[in-house]
N, C-alpha and C positions, 0 to 999 in steps of 0.2 A: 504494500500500500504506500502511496506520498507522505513523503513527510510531514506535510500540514494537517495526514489525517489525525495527529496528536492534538492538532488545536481543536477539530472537531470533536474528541472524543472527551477535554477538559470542559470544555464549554458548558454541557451539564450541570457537573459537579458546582462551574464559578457561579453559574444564575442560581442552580436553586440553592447555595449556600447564601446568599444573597437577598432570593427572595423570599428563603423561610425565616430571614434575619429581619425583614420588613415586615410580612403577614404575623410572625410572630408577638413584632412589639402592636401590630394593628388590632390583632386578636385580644392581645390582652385585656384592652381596652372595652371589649363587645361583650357588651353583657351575656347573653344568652350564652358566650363560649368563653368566658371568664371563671365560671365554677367547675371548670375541666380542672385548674388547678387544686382548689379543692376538696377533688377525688382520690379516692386511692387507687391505683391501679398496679396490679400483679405482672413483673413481667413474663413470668414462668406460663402464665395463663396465654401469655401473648405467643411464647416458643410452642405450647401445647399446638393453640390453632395453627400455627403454620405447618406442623408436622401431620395435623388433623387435614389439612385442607390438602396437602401433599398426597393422600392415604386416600381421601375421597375422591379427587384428580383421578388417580388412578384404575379406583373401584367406578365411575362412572363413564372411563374412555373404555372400560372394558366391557360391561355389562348394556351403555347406553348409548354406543357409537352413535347412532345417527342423530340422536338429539343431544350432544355435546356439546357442538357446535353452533348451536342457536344459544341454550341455554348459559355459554360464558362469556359470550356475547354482549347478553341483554346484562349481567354482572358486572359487567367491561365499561358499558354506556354508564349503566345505572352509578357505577364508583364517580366517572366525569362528572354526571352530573352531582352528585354528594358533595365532591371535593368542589365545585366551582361556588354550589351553595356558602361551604363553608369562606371561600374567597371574597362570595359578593357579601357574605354578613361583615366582613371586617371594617365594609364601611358603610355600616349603617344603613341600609337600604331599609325599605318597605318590605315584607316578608312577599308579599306577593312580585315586587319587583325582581326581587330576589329569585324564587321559582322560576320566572318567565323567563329571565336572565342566563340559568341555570341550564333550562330547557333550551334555551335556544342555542347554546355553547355544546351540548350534547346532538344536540340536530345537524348544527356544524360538521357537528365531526363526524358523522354518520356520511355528511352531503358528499362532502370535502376529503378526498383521500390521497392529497399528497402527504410524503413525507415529510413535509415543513410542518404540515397543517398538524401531524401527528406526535412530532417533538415538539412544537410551544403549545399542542394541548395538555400534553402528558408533564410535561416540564410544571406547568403553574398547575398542575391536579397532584403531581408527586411533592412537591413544595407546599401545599397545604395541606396534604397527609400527614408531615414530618412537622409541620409546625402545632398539628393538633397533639399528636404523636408526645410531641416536646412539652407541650405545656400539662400534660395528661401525666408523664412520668417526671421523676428527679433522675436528675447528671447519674447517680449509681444506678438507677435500673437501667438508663437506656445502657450502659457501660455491661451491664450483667447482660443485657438482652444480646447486644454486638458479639460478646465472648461466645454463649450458647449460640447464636446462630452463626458465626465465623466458625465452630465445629464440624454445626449441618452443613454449611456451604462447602465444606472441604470434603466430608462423607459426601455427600452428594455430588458430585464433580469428581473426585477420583476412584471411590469404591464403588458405591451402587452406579452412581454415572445418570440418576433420574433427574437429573438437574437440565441435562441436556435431553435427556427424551420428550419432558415436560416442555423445553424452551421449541423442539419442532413439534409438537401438536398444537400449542397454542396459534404458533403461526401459519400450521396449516389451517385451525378454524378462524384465521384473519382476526384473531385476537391477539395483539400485544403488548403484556403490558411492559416496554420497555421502551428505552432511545433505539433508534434505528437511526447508525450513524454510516454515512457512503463516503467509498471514499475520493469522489470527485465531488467539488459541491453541485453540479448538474443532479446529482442522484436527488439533493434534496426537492428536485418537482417532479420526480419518479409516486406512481402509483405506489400504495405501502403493502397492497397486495401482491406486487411484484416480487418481494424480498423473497433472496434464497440466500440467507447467509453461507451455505457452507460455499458457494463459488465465492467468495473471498472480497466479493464485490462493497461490503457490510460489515460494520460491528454491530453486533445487540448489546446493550448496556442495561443488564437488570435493573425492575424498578427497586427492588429491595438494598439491590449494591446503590441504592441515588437515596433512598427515604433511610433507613436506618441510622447511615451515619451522618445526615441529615437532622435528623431528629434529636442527635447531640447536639447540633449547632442551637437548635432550638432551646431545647432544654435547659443548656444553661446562660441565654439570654437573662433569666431571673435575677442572674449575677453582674450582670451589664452589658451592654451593648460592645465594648471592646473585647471582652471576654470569649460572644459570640464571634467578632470576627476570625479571633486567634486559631477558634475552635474550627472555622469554616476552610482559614486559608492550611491547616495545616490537613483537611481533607481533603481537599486539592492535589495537595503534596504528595499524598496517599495514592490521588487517581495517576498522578502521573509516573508514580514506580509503579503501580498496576499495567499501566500499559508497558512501562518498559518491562515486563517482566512477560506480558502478552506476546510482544516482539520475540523475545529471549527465548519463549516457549515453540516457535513459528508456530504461532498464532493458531495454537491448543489451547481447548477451553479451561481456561483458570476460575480458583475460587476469587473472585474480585473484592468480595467481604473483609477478609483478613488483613490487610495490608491496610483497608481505606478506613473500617476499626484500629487497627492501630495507631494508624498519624492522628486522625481524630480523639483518642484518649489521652496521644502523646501532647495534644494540643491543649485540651482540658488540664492533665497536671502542670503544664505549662504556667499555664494561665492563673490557676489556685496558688499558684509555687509565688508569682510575680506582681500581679494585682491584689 
């Protein structure tokens, strides 16, 4: 791939550190999503479902082929539109403006099937994930979360390998929920239906590897806004030995977790150690 496809594949990582650093301090603010703070929330509950939803994935591509593909679909729109709710509530809208707003961002993206259209929907829908994500848990759970699922992502990717079985069925039923990065920028007005990662033509960039250590940056927004940055640029740092380590690998699927968990916690002690 070009060498510039590096800057396509940071790109991600800089906006939504970015913009969960903005929705976050915006949320805080919004009443209806200010008692997410709060809350108590389990991370262990959080590893259970992902490993739950991993197990029914499987048990329903088996059992329920032909309606798989509708059903994670309508899961796929339905999260857009959830997450855009949560976007347009940060600033105060009308609840019904809010809906219509919501609805019409999810309609979009049904209309609309370039790859543009599908990285700045998914970009500002994974960035409010990770900002509710943040404000829902404290700096130690999402820290305890990253470790247990930088595990999974490792078992998953080199032992069982259903990391990647999962990432071609979703994309054969036109559901992704990931960046779809090319590596000419012409790809980005390419059909999203077109991707065939394995010709080489594509990165897929899990949403999980973008919201989780995301959701540190978030997280410890409570502690300041400079804090968040620290937190943000040093997952950055994270993505870009991810990719150099992707290269290294000739571009064999890696666990992308571990490495982008680590600069991001490395960033946090950081940051507790100096501010």
């Amino acid at each position: 791939m070009p060498t510039h496809t590096v800057y396509f594949f940071l790109l991600p990582f800089i906006v939504s550190q970015a913009l969960a650093i903005f929705l976050t301090a915006k949320l805080s603010g919004a009443e209806q999503l200010a008692v997410l703070g709060q809350q108590e929330f389990d991370w262990i509950s959080i590893v259970i479902s992902v490993i739950l939803f991993a197990a029914l994935f499987f048990l329903f591509k088996r059992f329920f082929t032909k309606k798989a593909a509708f059903v994670f679909r309508i899961l796929f729109i339905a999260s857009i539109f959830f997450s855009f709710e949560i976007v347009f509530s940060a600033f105060a809208l009308d609840p019904l403006l809010i809906f219509l707003s919501a609805g019409v961002i999810a309609a979009a993206y049904m209309l609309l099937s370039s790859i543009l259209v599908h990285d700045v929907l998914i970009l500002v829908s994974f960035s409010a994930i990770a900002s509710v994500m943040g404000m829902a848990l404290v700096p130690m759970d999402v820290i305890f979360l990253l470790a247990a699922l930088s595990l999974y992502d490792i078992i998953a990717v080199y032992k069982t390998r259903h990391m990647q079985e999962m990432a071609r069925a979703f994309i054969g039923y036109r559901v992704i929920p990931a960046f779809i990065i090319p590596a000419a920028p012409a790809g980005f007005l390419k059909n999203r239906q077109e991707v065939v990662p394995s010709v080489g033509d594509y990165f897929i960039i899990g949403g999980g590897d973008v919201v989780l250590p995301t959701a540190l940056t978030a997280a410890v927004f409570r502690f300041g806004t400079l804090h968040s940055v620290i937190v943000g640029a040093f997952v950055v740092v994270g993505a870009a030995v991810t990719y150099g380590l992707f290269r290294m690998g000739k571009r064999m699927p890696i666990p992308a977790l571990p490495p982008l968990s680590l600069f991001g916690v490395l960033g946090y002690l950081l940051g507790s150690l100096f501010l």
